[in-house]
Structure formats: structure tokens, C-alpha cells
C-alpha positions as CSV (number, residue, x, y, z in Angstrom):
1,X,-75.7,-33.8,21.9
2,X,-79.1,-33.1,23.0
3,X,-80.3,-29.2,23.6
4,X,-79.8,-30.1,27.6
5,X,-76.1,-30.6,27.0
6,X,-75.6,-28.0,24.4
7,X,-76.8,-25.5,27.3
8,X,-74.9,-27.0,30.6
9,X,-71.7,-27.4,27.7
10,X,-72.0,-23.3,27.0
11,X,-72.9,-22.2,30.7
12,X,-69.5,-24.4,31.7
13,X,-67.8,-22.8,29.3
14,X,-68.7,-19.3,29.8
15,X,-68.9,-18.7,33.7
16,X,-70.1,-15.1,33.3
17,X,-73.4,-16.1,31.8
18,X,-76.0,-18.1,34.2
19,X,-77.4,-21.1,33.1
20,X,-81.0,-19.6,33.4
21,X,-79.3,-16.7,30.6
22,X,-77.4,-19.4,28.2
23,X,-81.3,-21.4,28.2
24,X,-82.9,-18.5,27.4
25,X,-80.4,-18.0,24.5
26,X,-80.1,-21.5,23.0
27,X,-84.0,-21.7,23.0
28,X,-84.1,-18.1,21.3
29,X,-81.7,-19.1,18.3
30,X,-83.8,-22.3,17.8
31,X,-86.8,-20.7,17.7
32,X,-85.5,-18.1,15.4
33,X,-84.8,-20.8,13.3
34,X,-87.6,-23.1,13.5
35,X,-89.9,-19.6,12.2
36,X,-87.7,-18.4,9.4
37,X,-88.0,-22.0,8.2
38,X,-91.5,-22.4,8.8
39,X,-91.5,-18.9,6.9
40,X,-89.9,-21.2,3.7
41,X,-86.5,-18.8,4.3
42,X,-83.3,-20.5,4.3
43,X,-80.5,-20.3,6.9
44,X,-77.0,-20.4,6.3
45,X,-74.4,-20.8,8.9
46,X,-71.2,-20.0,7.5
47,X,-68.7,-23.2,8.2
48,X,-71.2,-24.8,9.8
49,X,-73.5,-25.8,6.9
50,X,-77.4,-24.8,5.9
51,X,-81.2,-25.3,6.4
52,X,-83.9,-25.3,3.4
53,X,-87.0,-26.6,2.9
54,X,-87.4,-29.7,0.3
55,X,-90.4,-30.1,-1.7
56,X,-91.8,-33.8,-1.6
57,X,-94.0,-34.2,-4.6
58,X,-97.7,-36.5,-3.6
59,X,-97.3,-40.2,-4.1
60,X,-99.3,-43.3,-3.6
61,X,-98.2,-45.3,-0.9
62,X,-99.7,-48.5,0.5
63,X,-101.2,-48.9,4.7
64,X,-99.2,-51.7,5.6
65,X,-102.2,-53.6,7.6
66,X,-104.6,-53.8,4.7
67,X,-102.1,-53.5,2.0
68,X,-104.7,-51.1,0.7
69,X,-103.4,-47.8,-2.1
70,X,-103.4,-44.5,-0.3
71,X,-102.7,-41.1,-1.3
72,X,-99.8,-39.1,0.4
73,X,-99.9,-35.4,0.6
74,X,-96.8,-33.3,-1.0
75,X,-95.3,-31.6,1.8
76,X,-92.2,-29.7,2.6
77,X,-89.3,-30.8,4.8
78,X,-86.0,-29.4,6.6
79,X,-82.9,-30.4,4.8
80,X,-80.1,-29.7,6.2
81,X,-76.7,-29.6,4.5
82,X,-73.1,-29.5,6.3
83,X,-70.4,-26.7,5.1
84,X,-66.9,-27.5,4.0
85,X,-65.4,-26.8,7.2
86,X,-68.1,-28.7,8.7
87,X,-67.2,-31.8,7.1
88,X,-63.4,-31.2,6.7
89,X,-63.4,-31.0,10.3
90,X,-65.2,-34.4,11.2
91,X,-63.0,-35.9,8.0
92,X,-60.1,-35.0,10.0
93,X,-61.4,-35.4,13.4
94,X,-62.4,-39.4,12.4
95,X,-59.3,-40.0,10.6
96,X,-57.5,-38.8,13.5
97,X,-59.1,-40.4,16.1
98,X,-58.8,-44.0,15.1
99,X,-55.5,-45.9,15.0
100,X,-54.1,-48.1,11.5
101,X,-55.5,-51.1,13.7
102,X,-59.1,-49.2,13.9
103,X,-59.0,-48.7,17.5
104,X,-60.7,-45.6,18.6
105,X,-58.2,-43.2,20.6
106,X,-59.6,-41.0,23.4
107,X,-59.7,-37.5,22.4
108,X,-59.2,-34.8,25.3
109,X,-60.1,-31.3,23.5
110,X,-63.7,-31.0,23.2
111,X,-63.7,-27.2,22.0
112,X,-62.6,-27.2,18.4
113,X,-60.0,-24.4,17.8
114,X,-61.2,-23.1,14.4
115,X,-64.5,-22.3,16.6
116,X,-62.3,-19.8,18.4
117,X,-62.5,-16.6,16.0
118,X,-66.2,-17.4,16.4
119,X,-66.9,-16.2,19.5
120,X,-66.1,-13.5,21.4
121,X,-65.1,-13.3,25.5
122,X,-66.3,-10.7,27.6
């Protein structure tokens, strides 16, 4: 899902809010985000999973033209890590969704009910 769907998907599913309102949103939270990371704080999403930072120590890699030794940089990295309900859910959701045979069956309920108590109507 790109960040396109992810607002037309929230503006379909909440009427009340215009699309122009649900953008504005979706682009706060991710810039939120993107600066507490940059900031080296971590975000954790409970059921959903967590953002760090990862530390990758400086190694010597090779160009790949010359075959010359270079020097990498350390530098740090998101890392993201999926919660328990996270990857409970897609467990289920894959073992569910394919047949003994391994056929994929079509699956009609694209809002997850344990996302319910998460959000709130108006």
C-alpha cells in the first residue's frame, strides 16, 4: 500500500473527514515520525510493531568496476520490528487465506476487526 492508497482507503472509510483533511493527517504522522527518528528516538506502536535506529559499524567494501578497496562510512538506519499482534494477525490471515491445495482464496474484509477498539467514530 503506497501513502496514495493509505489516504483515499482512510477518506473512504471515514466520510466525515475530506480527503484534503485525511492528506494533511497521514503526511503529519509521517513526518512526526521521520523527525523523532532522525532525532535517534524510538517509536513504538503498540500491536503494530516499532521503529529504531541500527548502528552499522565502517567496513571495507570493494567498487565493483575497478574491483578497487574502499572505505564505507558507519551510519545509522531504520529498523523496523513487527509486534505480536502484528505478526499473529498476518500468521493467521496467510494460513487462512490459502486452501490444503495452496490455492489463494479471495478475502472480502479488508478492515481488520482487532483494529476496531483503535479508532474512534465521530
Amino acid at each position: 500500500m503506497t501513502k496514495s492508497e493509505l489516504i483515499a482507503t482512510l477518506a473512504g472509510r471515514y466520510p466525515q473527514l475530506a480527503v484534503r483533511d485525511t492528506d494533511i493527517a497521514v503526511k503529519t504522522v509521517l513526518e512526526a515520525m521521520a523527525q523523532a527518528l532522525s532525532s535517534g528516538q524510538r517509536i513504538e506502536i503498540r500491536g503494530f510493531g516499532s521503529f529504531s535506529l541500527s548502528t552499522r559499524s565502517p567496513r571495507v567494501g570493494r567498487n565493483p568496476k575497478s574491483g578497487e578497496k574502499v572505505m564505507v562510512p558507519g551510519k545509522q538506519v531504520p529498523h523496523f520490528k513487527a509486534g505480536k499482534e502484528l505478526r499473529e494477525r498476518v500468521d493467521s490471515t496467510r494460513r487462512q487465506d490459502s486452501d490444503p491445495d495452496g490455492d489463494q482464496i479471495d478475502s472480502t474484509d479488508d478492515r481488520p476487526a482487532s483494529l476496531d477498539r483503535h479508532i474512534i467514530s465521530y
